[in-house]
VMD Tcl script that draws the C-alpha trace (Angstrom):
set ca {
  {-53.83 41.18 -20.27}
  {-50.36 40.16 -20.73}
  {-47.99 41.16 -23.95}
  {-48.73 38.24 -25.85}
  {-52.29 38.01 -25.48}
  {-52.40 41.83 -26.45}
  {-50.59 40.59 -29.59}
  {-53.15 38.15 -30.59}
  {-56.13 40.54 -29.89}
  {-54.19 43.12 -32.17}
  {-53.93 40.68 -34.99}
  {-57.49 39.57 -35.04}
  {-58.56 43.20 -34.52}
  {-59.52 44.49 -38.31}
  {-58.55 46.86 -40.27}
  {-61.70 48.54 -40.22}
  {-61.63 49.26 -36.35}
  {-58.22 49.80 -35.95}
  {-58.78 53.14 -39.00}
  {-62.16 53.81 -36.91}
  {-59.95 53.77 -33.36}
  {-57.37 55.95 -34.57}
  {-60.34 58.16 -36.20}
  {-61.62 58.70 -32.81}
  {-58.68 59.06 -30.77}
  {-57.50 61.87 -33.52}
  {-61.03 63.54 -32.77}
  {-61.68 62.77 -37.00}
  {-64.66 60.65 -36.79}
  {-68.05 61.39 -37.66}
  {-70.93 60.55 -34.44}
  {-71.66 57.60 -36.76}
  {-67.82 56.14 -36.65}
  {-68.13 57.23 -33.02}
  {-71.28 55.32 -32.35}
  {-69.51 52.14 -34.48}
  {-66.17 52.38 -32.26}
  {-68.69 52.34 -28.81}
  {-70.20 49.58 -30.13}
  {-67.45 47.54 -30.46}
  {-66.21 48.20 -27.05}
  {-69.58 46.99 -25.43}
  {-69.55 43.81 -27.66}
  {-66.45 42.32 -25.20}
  {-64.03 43.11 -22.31}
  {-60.94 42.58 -24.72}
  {-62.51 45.37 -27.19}
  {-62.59 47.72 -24.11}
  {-59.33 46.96 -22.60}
  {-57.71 47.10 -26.16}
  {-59.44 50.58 -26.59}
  {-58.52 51.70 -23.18}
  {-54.49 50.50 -23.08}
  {-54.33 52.68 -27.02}
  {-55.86 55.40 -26.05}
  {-53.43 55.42 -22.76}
  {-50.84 55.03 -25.36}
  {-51.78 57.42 -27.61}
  {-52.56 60.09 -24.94}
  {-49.03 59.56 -23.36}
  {-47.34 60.03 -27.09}
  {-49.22 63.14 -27.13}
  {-48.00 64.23 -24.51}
  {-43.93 63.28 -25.30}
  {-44.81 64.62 -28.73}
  {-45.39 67.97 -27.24}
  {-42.31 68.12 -24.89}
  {-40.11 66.76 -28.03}
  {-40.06 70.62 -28.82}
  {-38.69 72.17 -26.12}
  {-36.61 74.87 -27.25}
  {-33.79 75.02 -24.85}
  {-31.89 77.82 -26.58}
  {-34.99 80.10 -25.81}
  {-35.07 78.60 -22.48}
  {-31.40 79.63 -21.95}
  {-31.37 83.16 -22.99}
  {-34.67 83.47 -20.85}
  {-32.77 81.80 -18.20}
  {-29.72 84.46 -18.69}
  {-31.97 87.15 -19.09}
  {-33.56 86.52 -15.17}
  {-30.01 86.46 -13.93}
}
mol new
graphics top color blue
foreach p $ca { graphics top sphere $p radius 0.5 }
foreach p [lrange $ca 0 end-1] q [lrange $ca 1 end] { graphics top cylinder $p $q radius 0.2 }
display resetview
């Protein structure tokens, strides 16, 4: 799915699922929000792909999120400390 087309799927994508898809991917939704967001993914390939290409997204912000706090000071005096 190219940029734009993303862009239009966003936009006609509710409110309601969006809240639901960020419950889930935040591992804050009940089985019954869970059940709801599964749902929705079955209903269409543009639901799933949508799911799947935020979830990448939000898994890969995770995952700079956690390297944002490097602390290099301790790394140096560890560093200086092995030499």
């Amino acid at each position: 799915m190219n940029t734009k087309a993303m862009e239009s799927l966003f936009n006609d994508i509710g409110d309601y699922h969006k809240d639901l898809i960020i419950k889930v991917l935040s591992d804050n939704a009940s089985e019954e929000e869970i059940g709801i967001v599964n749902e929705w993914i079955a209903q269409s390939e543009d639901h799933a792909l949508y799911f799947h290409q935020i979830k990448n997204s939000w898994q890969v912000s995770s995952i700079i999120q956690k390297t944002d706090f490097f602390d290099t000071e301790t790394a140096w005096k560890k560093a200086q400390s092995l030499i």
